[in-house]
C-alpha positions, 0 to 999 in steps of 0.5 A: 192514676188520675193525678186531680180531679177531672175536668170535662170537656164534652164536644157535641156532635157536628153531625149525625151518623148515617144510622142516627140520620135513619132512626137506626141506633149505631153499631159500634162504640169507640174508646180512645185513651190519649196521654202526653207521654212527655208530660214529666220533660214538658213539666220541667221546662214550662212549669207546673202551672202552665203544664197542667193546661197542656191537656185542654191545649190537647184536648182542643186540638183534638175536638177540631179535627173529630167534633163528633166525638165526646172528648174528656180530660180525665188527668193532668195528662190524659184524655178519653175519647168516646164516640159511635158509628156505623162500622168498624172501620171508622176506628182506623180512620178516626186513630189517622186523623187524631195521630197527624193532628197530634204530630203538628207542634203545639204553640204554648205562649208563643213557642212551638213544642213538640207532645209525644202523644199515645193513643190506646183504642178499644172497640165493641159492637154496641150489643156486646160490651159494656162500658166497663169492659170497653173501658177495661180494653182501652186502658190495656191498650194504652199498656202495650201502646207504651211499651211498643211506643205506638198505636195499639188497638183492642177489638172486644167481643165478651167470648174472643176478646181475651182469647186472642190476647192469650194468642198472642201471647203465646205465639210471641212465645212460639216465634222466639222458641221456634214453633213455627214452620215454613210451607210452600206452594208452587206456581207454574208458568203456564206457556213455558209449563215451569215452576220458577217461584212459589208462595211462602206460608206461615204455619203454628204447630202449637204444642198443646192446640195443635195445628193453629190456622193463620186465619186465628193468629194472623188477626191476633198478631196484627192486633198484638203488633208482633205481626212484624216480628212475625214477619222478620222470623218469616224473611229470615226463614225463607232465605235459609230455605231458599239457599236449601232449595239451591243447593238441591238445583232449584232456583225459585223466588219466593213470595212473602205475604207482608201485612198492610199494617207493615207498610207504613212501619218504617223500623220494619222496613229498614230490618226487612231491607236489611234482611234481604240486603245481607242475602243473595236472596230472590224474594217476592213480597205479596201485598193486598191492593186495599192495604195500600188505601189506608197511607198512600204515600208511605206505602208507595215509598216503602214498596219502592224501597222494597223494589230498589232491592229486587224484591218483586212486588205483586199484588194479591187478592186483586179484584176482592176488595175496592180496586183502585186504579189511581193507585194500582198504576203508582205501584212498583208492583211486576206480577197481579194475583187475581183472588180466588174468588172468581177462579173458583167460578170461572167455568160455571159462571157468566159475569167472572170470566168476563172480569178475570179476562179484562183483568189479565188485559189490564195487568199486561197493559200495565207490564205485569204478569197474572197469576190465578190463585185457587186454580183447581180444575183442569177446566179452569187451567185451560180457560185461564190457559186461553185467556192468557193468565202467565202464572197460576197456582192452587191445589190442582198443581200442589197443596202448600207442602213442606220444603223437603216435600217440594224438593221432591216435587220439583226433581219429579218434575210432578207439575208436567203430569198432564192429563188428557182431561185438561188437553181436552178442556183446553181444545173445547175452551179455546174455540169458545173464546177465540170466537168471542 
């Protein structure tokens, strides 16, 4: 609720976007809602009439570090923030910039005070939303960013929008009651031809919805932010299943995906050390190389920490988003997931053998291992064999499957079942590449 009447502080823009410089319209529009959550406690100590010109002091430091956007004071401690552009991504960097700008103290006649701000975002393409509803999606963001106590961001598109949100909601519920279920995917060592880790996935059996994919509520959970409690209920499960994989002789690390958006979490990364220091677990956590990009230095820090416990870190996807050996090197990172995306191409295409071959070199420079994802023909398998890739992993050696089920697979011994095609496949492939 406005508690006076508004009072408007238009910023105008420093420079255009790259579409406006083109004569192009913007494809995205932001809408930021800021408020001085200990507004009533500053209240107190400064006196009313000082505290109602916190929002201008707020308002002003703001527009000094994005004064392309327009900035409005709409309540004795609440500023909206509309601005556009031309990707979606420059929400996230906008929220940084405005976060760090907030944490510095504030000099109110000469004494430096410290304001709690709070910051609910909504974004929409242009051609998608009104302002009603952008604004609509803001004010519930600046709901939940209370209640979380950070950031919370809201993506509106008219038909997806509240969907998510009832997916979240829902599977908030499906962590609590249990709804959620463990498969495994394992990975061979290609010269030692043994399995001695696998990848643990998340999967929702929703009672009603059936089967939910993670590429649904995955988004939904990071966008909820309960993608930590996601995760912790993941760790958690993975050391039970592991002390069953155990007890049945087989001893595995397993691998966690973690989300980027958990790097710079520092509650997470205390209840996750937590979680690992109070088991004997072997754990491996999978984190992409570009989660890394958004905060640096926290994520290298945590992902130390992480390693300081003897959780492995590998990174995964490697090569599918903007690779960046600055940071690559600064990683406490033993193992390099190559993505599937060029091992599904490796054998009918002349530039991804190329790039998954300088690739392994690269990983063994730095002291890691490989591992190919997606691997799926005895054909790929034999090439990755002769390029050297240590570990690989896809469907041709197993499908994700439940842990009673990679029990069986592991006392079968399924993974040595080679066929004659791929001896075959590896014979004519080595010549190939010794020569090249």
């Amino acid at each position: 609720m406005v508690d006076r009447a508004p009072v408007t502080a238009h910023v105008p823009a420093a420079h255009a976007t790259a579409a406006a410089a083109l004569g192009q319209r913007p494809a995205w529009r932001f809408h930021i809602l800021v408020e001085i959550a200990n507004f009533a406690a500053l209240r107190r100590h400064l006196g009313c009439p000082r505290a109602d010109l916190l929002v201008a002091d707020v308002a002003a430091r703001l527009a000094g570090v994005a004064p392309q956007t327009r900035i409005t004071a709409v309540g004795r401690n609440l500023i909206e923030i509309a601005v556009e552009g031309d990707a979606h991504a420059e929400i996230d960097t906008l929220l940084d910039d405005l976060t760090l700008a907030g944490e510095k103290p504030f000099d109110l006649d000469g004494e430096p005070h410290d304001l709690s701000l709070l910051f609910g975002a909504a974004s929409a393409r242009i051609d998608q939303a009104n302002d009603v509803s952008i604004v609509e999606e803001a004010e519930a963001a600046l709901i939940e960013a209370r209640a979380v106590d950070r950031t919370v961001m809201h993506d509106v598109t008219p038909s997806s929008a509240r969907e998510a949100r009832l997916l979240a909601v829902e599977l908030g519920r499906a962590i609590e009651q249990d709804e959620l279920l463990m498969v495994y995917q394992p990975k061979i060592h290609v010269r030692r031809q043994e399995i001695n880790s696998a990848e643990a996935l998340v999967r929702w059996r929703h009672p009603e919805r059936g089967m939910v994919l993670p590429n649904d509520f995955i988004p939904a959970a990071e966008q909820a932010q309960i993608i930590d409690r996601m995760t912790l209920w993941t760790i958690a499960q993975v050391i039970r299943d592991q002390r069953t994989l155990r007890a049945a002789g087989h001893d595995l690390r397993i691998f966690i995906n973690i989300s980027g958006q958990l790097l710079a979490d520092a509650a997470f990364v205390c209840a996750a050390c937590d979680l690992v220091a109070e088991s004997d677990a072997k754990l491996g956590f999978e984190v992409t190389e570009t989660s890394v990009i958004r905060d640096p230095s926290s994520a290298i820090a945590n992902l130390q920490r992480f390693a300081d416990i003897g959780v492995t870190i590998a990174i995964d996807d490697y090569g599918a988003g903007l690779s960046s050996l600055a940071y690559l090197k600064q990683l406490p990172a033993r193992e390099l997931k190559i993505d599937k995306l060029f091992v599904t191409q490796l054998t009918s295409s002349n530039r991804d053998p190329l790039i998954v071959r300088s690739t392994i070199d690269l990983a063994h420079a730095l002291e890691m291992e490989v591992v190919a994802e997606g691997v799926e023909t005895h054909a790929a398998l034999a090439l990755l064999a002769v390029m050297g890739c240590d570990m690989v992993q896809g469907f041709l050696i197993s499908r994700p499957i439940a842990l009673e089920a990679l029990i069986v697979f592991l006392r079968d011994d399924s993974h040595h079942q080679v066929p004659q095609d791929s001896r075959a496949s590896f014979s004519r492939l080595a010549t190939v590449w010794k020569r090249a």
